[in-house]
N, C-alpha and C positions, 0 to 999 in steps of 0.2 A: 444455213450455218449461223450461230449465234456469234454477234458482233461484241455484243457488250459483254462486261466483266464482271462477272459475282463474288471478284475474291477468290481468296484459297478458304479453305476449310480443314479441320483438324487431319484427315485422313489423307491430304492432298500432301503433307510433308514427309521428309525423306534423311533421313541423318545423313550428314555430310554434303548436303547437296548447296549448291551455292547459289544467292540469287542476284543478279544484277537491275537495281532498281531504275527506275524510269525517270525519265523529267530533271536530267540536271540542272542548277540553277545560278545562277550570276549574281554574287550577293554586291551591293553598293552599301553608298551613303543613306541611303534610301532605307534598306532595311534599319540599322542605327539609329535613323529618326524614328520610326515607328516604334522600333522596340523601346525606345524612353520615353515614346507616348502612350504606350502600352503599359509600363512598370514605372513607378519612382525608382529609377535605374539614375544612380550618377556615381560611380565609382569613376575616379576622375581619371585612371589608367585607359580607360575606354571611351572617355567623353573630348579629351585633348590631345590635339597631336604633340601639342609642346611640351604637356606630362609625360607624356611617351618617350619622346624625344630626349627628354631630361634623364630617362631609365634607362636608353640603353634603345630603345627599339626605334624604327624608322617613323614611324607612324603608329597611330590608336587606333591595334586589332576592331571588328568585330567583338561584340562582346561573344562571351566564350558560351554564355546559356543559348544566344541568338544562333551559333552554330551548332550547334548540339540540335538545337529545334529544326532548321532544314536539313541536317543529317537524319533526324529521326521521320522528319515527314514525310522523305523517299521511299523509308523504309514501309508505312503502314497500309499501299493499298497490298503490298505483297504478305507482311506479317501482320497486321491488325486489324482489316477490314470486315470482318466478321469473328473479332475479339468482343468476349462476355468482359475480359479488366487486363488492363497493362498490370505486371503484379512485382515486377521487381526488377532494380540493375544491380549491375557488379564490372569489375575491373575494367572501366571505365576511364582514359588515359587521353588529354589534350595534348598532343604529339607538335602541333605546327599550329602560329595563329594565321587567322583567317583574316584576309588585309578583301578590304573594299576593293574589288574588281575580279577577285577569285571565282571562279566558277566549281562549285561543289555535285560531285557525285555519290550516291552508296551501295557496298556491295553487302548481303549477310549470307551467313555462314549458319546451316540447321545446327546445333551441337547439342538436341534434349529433344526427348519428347517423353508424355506420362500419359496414359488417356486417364480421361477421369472416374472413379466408380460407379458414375451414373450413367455412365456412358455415350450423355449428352455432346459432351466436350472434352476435352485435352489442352494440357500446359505443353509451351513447345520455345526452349529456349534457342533463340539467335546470338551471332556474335556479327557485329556491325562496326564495320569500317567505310569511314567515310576520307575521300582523297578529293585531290584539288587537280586545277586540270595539269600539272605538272604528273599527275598522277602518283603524288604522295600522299601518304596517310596523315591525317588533319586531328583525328578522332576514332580512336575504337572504343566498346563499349559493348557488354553483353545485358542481354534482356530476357526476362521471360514472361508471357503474354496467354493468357487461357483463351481457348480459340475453339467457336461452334464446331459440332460435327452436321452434316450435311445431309449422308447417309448413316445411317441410326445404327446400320445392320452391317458396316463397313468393318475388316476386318483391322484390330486393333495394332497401330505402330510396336515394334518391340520398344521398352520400354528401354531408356536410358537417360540418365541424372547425371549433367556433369556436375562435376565437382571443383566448386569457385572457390577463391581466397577471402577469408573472411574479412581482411582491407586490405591495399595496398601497400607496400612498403615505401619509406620517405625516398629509398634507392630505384624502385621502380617509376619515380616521374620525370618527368620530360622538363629543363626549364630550358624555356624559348630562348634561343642564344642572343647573345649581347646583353640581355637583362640583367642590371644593374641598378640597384637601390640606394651607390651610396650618395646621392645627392639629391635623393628622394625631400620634397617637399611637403611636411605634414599639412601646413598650413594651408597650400592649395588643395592635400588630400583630403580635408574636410576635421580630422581628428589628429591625437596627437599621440595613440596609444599604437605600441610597436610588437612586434614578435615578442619581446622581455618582459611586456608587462602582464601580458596572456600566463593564469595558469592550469595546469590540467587540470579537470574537472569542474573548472568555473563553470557557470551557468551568467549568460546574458539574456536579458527582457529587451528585446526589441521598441516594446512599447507602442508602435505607429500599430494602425488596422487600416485596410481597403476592404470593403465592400466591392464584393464583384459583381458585374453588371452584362446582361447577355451584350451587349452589344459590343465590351470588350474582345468579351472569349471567342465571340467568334471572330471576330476581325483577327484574334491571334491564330488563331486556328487554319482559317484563309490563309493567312499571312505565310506559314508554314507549313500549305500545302499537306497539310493531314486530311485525310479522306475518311477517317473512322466515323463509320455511322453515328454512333452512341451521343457523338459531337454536335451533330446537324440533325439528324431526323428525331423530333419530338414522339413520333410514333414508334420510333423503335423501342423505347424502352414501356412495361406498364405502368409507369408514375409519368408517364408523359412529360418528362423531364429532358432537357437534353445537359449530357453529363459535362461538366468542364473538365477540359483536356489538362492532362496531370501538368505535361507542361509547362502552363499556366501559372498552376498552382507553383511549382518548381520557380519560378523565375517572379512571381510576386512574394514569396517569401525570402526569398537571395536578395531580389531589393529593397525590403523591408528592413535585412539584417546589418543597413549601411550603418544604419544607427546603434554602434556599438564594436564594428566592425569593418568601419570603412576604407582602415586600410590591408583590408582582407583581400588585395588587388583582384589576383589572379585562380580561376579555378585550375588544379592542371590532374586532379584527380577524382573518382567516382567510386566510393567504395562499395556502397550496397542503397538501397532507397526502398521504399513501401508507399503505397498511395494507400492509406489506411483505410480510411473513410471517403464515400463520394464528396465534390464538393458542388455545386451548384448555383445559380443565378440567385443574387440576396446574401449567400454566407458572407460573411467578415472574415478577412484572413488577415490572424496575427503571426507572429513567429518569435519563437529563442532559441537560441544555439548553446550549446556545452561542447569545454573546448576536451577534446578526449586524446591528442598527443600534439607534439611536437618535435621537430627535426632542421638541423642546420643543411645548407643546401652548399654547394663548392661556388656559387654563385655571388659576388658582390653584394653581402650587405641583405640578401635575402635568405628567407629562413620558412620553412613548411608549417602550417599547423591544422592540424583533422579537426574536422569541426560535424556536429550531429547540428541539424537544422531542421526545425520540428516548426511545422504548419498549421496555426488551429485555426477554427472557426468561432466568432461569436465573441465571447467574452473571454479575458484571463482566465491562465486553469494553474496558474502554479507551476509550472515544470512538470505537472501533473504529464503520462505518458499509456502506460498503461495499468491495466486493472490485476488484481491476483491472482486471475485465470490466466493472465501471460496475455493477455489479447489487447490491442490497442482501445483505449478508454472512444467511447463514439464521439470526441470532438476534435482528435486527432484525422487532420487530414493530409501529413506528409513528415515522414520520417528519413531523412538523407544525410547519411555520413561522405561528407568528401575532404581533399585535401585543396589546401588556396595558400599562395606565397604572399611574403608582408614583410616589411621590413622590419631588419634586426636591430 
């Protein structure tokens, strides 16, 4: 009898079926350090307990990307482990912060499948909730992930597409109770610009770039217990490349966007994302944001704004996004609309 694990494979899923992930884990102080050694992270809601404390909260959550990454990392020897590309999320919702001592679990939920016309492989969308040992929901969020097939000759899943909201509404988020902005400190917050001074359709230059370097990504990668091949084995891919985990990408450009956005506190929403382009060891990862709505929240002094956060590689491109074939321009490397509270 075979011990070891090869992953699931495209024909191995099942609509509706539920999976409960392995390896719960015990987030600290620990993680927190790392993730700001990892990212120019310093939104000062997550770095102070006394900022905190001045908002309304007991203490300085976890950052909310930091959670999201061990919620997703449970998820990939079950969904991603024998993934060709993570390919999108949607309605995507931070329910409860994640306090240093919590111990996180995740369960997903099959709700898609497509096989593909080559018949190599198959898109197979999950919906993914992650709960704390209280056994409350922390984080949901849906995905969908194109995935090898195994057997070539395997008879193909019925096909089913569900059908996502194309963003959330300002009424669908969660703000974390007791949050209160109105003695919010600009000055320690780093900037001085508020919900009011935001307006739709601005467009912000980040300006900063990182250079990513293998020995980051993978220590993030470790770090968050992702198992996706694509990640660590050089030989799995033909460019003998090992791919950087979108993640990554995801949480060095959210740090990058401090500069212009720092008091963009809190993520508490996920509308849709694209990892466009691979990114790799050597690229430069710059970022801009455009702000695409806003919303008052019943909350002291806090107020919602959607914001698109666009990831490039290399040098300035302008706002530049994509091309007139509709296709992401090839130096786009991350496209994500979400929602973040800030004060009004």
């Amino acid at each position: 009898m075979t011990k070891t694990n090869s992953g699931r494979f495209f024909e191995d899923y099942r609509i509706g079926e539920v999976i409960r992930h392995a390896v719960p884990r015990t987030v600290s102080g620990g993680e927190r350090a790392l993730y700001h050694a990892l990212y120019p992270a310093r939104h000062a809601l997550y770095s102070s307990d006394a900022f905190a404390q001045t908002c309304g909260l007991d203490a300085a959550p976890i950052d909310d990307l930091a959670a999201f990454h061990v919620v997703f990392g449970k998820t990939v020897p079950d969904v991603s482990l024998n993934a060709v590309a993570n390919l999108g999320y949607a309605e995507g919702r931070w329910l409860k912060p994640v306090w240093p001592g919590d111990t996180l679990r995740s369960e997903s939920k099959v709700i898609g499948l497509k096989e593909n016309s080559n018949g190599k492989s198959g898109v197979v969308w999950v919906q993914t909730t992650g709960y704390n040992q209280h056994d409350e929901p922390v984080l949901d969020y849906i995905r969908w992930v194109m995935v090898r097939k195994n057997r070539l000759d395997a008879d193909a899943a019925d096909t089913l597409i569900p059908e996502l909201k194309p963003a959330l509404e300002a009424s669908d988020l969660v703000i974390p109770e007791g949050l209160d902005f109105g003695q919010y400190d600009f000055t320690l917050a780093g900037e001085r610009h508020r919900w009011g001074d935001y307006e739709i359709g601005e467009k912000i230059d980040h300006v900063d770039g990182v250079t990513i370097e293998e020995a980051e990504h993978m220590s993030a990668t470790r770090l968050w217990q992702n198992t996706a091949k694509v990640h660590f084995d050089a030989t799995n891919r033909e460019d003998g490349k090992r791919l950087i985990y979108g993640g990554h990408v995801i949480s060095m450009a959210r740090a990058l966007s401090f500069n212009g956005l720092a008091n963009a506190q809190m993520i508490v929403g996920l509308n849709g994302g694209a990892h466009a382009n691979p990114c790799f060891a050597g690229d430069t990862v710059r970022a801009w944001s455009e702000v695409l709505d806003k919303a008052q929240t019943d909350a002291p002094g806090v107020g919602a704004v959607r914001l698109r956060l666009v990831a490039t590689k290399d040098a300035h491109y302008d706002f530049a996004l994509k091309g007139e074939n509709g296709k992401y321009l090839s130096h786009v490397l991350l496209d994500l609309d979400y929602w973040a509270l800030m004060p009004t």
